[in-house]
C-alpha positions as CSV (number, residue, x, y, z in Angstrom):
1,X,0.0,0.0,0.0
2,X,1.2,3.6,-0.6
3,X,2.3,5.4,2.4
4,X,-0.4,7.7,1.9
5,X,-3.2,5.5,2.6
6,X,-2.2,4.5,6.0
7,X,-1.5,8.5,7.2
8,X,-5.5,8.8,5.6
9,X,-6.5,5.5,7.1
10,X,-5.8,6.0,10.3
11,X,-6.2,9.7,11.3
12,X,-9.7,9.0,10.0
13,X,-9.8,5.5,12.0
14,X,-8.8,7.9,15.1
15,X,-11.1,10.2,14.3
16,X,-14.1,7.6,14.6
17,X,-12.6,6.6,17.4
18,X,-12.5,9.8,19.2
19,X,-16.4,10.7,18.3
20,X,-17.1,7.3,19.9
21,X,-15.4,8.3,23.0
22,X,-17.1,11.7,22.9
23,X,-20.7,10.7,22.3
24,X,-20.4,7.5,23.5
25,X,-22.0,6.3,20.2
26,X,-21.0,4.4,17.8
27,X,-22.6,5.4,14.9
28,X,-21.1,8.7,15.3
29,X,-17.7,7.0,14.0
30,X,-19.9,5.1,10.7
31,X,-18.6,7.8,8.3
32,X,-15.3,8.4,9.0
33,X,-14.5,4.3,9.2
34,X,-16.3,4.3,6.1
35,X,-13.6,6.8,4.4
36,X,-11.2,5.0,6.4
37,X,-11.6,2.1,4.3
38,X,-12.1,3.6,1.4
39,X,-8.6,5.4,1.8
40,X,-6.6,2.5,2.7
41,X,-8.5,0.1,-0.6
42,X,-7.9,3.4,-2.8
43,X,-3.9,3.9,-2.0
44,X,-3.4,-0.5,-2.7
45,X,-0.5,-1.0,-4.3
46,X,-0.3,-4.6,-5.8
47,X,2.5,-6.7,-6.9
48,X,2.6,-6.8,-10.9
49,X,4.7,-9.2,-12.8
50,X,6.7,-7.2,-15.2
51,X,6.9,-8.4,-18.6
52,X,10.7,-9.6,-19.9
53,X,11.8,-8.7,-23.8
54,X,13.6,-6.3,-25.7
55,X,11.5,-3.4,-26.7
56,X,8.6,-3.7,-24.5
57,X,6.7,-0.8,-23.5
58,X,4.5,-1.6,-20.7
59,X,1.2,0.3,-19.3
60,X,2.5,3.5,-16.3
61,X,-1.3,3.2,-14.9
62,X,-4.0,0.9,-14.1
63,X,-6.9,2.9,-16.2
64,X,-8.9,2.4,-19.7
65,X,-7.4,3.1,-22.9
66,X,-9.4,5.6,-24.7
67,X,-7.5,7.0,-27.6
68,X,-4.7,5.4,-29.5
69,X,-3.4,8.5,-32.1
70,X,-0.7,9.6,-34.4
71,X,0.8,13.3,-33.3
72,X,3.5,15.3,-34.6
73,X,6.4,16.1,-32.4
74,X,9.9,18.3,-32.6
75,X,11.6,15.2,-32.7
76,X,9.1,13.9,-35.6
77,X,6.2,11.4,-35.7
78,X,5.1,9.4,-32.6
79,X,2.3,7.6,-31.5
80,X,0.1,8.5,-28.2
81,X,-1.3,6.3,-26.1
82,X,-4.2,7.6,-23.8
83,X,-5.3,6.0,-20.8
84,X,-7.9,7.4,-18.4
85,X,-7.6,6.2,-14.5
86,X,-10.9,6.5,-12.4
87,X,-11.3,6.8,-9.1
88,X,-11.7,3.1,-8.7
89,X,-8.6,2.7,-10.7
90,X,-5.2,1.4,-9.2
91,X,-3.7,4.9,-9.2
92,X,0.5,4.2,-9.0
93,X,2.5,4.5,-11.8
94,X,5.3,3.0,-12.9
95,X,7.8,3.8,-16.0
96,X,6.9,2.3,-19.5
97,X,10.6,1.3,-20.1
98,X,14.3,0.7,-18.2
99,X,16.4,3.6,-18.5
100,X,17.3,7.2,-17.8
101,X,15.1,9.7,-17.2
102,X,16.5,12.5,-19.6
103,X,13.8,15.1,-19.2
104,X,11.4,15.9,-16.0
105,X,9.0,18.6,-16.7
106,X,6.1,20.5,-13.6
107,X,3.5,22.2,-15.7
108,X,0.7,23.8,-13.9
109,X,-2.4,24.2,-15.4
110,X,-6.5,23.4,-15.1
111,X,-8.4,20.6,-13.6
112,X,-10.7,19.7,-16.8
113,X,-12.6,16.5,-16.9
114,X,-9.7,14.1,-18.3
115,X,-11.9,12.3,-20.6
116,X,-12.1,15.4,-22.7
117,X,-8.8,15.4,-25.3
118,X,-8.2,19.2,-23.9
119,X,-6.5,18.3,-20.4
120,X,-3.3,16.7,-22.5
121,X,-2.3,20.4,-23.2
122,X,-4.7,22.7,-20.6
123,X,-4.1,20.7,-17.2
124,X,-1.9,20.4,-14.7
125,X,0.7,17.5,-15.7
126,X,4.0,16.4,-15.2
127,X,5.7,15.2,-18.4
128,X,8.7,12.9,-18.2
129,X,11.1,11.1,-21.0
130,X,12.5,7.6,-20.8
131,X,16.1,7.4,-22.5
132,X,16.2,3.6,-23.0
133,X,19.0,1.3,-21.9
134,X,19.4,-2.1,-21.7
135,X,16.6,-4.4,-23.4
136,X,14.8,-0.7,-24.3
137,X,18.5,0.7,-25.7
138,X,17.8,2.9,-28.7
139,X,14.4,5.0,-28.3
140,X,12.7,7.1,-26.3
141,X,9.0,7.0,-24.8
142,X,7.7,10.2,-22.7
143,X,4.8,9.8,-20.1
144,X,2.3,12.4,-18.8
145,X,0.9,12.4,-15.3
146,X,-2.1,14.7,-16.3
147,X,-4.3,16.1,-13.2
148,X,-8.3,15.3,-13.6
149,X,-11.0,17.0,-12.4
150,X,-11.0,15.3,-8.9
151,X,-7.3,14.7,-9.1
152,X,-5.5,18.0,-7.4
153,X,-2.0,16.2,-6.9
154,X,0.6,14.4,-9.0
155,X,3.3,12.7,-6.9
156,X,6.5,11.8,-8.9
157,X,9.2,10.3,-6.8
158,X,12.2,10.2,-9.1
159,X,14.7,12.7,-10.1
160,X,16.4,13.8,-14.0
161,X,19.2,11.6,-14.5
162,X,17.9,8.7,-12.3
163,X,17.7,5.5,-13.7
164,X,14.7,2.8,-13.3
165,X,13.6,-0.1,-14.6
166,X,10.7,-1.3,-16.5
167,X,7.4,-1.0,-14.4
168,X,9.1,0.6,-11.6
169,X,7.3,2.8,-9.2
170,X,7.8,6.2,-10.0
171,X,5.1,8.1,-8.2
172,X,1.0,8.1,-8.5
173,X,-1.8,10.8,-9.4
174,X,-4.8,11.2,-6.6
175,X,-8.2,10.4,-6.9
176,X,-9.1,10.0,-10.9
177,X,-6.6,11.0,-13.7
178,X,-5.0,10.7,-17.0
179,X,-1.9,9.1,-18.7
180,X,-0.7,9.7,-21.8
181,X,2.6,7.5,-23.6
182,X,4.2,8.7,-26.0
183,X,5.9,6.1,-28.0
184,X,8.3,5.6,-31.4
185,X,5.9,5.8,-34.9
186,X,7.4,2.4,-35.9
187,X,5.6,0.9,-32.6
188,X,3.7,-1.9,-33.0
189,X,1.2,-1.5,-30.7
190,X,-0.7,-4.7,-28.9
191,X,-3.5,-2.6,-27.2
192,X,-6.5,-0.6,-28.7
193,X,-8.8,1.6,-27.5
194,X,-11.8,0.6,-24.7
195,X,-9.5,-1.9,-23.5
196,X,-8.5,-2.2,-19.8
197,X,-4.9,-2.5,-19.0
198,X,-2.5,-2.8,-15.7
199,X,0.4,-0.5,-14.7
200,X,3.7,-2.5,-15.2
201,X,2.5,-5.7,-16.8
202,X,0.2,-4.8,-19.7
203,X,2.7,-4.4,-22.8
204,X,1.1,-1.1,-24.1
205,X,3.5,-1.9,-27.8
206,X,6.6,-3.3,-29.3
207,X,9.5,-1.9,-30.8
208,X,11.2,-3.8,-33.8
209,X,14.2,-5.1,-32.2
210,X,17.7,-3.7,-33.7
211,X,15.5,-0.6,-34.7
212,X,17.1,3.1,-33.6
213,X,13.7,5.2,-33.7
């Protein structure tokens, strides 16, 4: 579980207990077990079997995939991946591939709905780029922790020039979000769109092995 459900869990687990004490009944302490709960299932943080390959570019969220598009970028063509975390969601992330993390970008912004297409430019987000080493030597893939309209925090716990690994946890986006992946043009990609998919074990695409993209 991610530290922050047990720092919500139990100061509201405290705070039940306290209203008991005060009232001297229970059901004063209903509610705020009930968000207890709720906290502690909401920040879960499950073990996921990360797939092995060269050029695999697995899922950064738990969510639904709702657009799967072509975009031009400075660097040329790419592909983006959308996926849309609710509030039931699994909401950790992890990194799409092993390698350096070249580029770590803060933009503040809105808190549109992020279903709508806007929120990839208008909201609040935190934009990061993957240099590849290892297995994923050779291309780039860039992630976007994009704020939703309930979502008013993105956590990112790694620093520029640190290195992870493939479906490693990097940080998480509170209470109902957005991820976008931005991946190599030459990707073959092994989702499409209205399908459901798992932070750090759904392979998201492929890159053609001995390709430099």
């Amino acid at each position: 579980m991610v530290r922050d459900g047990y720092i919500y869990g139990l100061s509201l687990l405290a705070v039940a207990a306290a209203l008991k004490w005060l009232t001297g009944e229970w059901v004063w302490g209903i509610a705020p077990a009930m968000l207890a709960v709720f906290f502690l299932w909401f920040f879960r943080d499950p073990q996921r079997t990360v797939p092995a390959g060269k050029g695999l570019i697995v899922s950064p969220g738990d969510g639904l995939v709702t657009q799967t598009t072509s975009i031009s970028t400075p660097e040329g063509s790419r592909q983006r991946i959308s996926i849309f975390l609710s509030v039931f969601d699994v909401h950790v992330n992890r990194a799409p591939i092993g390698g350096v993390l070249s580029r770590v970008r803060y933009q503040r912004g809105r808190f549109l709905n992020a279903m709508n297409p806007v929120s990839a430019e208008r909201n609040e987000q935190n934009t990061v780029t993957v240099r590849g080493q290892g297995a994923d030597a050779g291309y780039e893939v860039t992630f976007k922790q994009i704020a939703g309209l309930l979502a008013r925090r993105i956590v990112f716990r790694c620093n520029e020039g640190q290195s992870v690994e493939r479906g490693e946890r990097v940080g998480l986006i509170k209470f109902g979000s957005r991820v976008d992946v931005v991946i190599p043009s030459s990707a073959v990609l092994r989702v499409k769109v209205g399908e459901r998919v798992k932070g750090g074990s759904t392979v998201l695409a492929a890159v053609p092995c001995g390709e430099d993209l």
